[in-house]
C-alpha positions in Angstrom: -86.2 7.0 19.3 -82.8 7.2 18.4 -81.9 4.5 20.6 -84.0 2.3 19.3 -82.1 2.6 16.1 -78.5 2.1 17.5 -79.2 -0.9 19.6 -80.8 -2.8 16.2 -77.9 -1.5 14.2 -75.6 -2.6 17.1 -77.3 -6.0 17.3 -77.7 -6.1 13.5 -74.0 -5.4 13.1 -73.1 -8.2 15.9 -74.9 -10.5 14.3 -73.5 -9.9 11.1 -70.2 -9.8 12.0 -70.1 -13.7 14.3 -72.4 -15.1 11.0 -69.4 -14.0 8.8 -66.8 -17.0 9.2 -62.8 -15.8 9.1 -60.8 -17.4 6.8 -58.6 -20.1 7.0 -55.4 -21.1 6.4 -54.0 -24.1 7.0 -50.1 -24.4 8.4 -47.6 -25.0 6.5 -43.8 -25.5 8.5 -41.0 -25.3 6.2 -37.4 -24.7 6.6 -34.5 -22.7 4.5 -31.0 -23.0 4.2 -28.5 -20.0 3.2 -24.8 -19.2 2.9 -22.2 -17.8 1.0 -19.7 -19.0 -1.5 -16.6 -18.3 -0.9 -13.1 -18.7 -2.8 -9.8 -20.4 -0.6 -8.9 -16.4 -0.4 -12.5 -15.6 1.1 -13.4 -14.1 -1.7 -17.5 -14.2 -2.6 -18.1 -16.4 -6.0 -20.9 -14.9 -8.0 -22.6 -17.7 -10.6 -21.9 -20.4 -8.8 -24.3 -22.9 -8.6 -25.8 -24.8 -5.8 -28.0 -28.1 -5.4 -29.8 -28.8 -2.3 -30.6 -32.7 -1.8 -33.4 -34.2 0.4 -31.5 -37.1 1.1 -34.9 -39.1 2.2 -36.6 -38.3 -1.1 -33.8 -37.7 -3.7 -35.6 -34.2 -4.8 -33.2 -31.6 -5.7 -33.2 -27.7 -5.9 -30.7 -25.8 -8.4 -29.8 -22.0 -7.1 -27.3 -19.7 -8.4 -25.2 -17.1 -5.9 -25.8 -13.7 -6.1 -23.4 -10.9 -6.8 -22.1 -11.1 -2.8 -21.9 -15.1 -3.6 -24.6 -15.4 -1.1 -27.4 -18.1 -1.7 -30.7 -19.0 -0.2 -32.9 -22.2 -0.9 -36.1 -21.5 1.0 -39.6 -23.1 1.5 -37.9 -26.8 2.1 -39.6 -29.3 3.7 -38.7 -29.5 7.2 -36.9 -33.0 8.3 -33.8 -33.5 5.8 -31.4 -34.3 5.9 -30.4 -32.1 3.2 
């Protein structure tokens, strides 16, 4: 009898489960560019301040370097160039 119950909970479950659709997500490709600052004695410049340009569609991005002068515009649209 107990059988009985597992296989329809096992086929109820199954069932269930390929019914159920996954999400989803749709791609997204960007690209990122990083670096440091750097004064003519190598030194790291905090507060500076960068602007990436897509050259193709004139959109800018306006970042400020860290502490370590170190930067990072991320989440750009792949292609450039920047």
């Amino acid at each position: 009898m107990q059988i009985k119950y597992f296989l329809a909970a096992s086929a109820a479950s199954v069932s269930l489960a390929c019914g159920i659709a996954a999400p989803a997500y749709a791609q997204q490709i960007t690209t990122g560019i990083e670096g440091t600052v750097r004064d003519d004695s190598g030194n790291p410049i905090a507060g500076a301040e960068i602007t990436v340009t897509d050259k193709r569609t004139g959109a800018t991005r306006t970042l400020t370097t860290n502490a370590g002068g170190t930067f990072v515009a991320s989440n750009l649209v792949t292609g450039g160039p920047y």
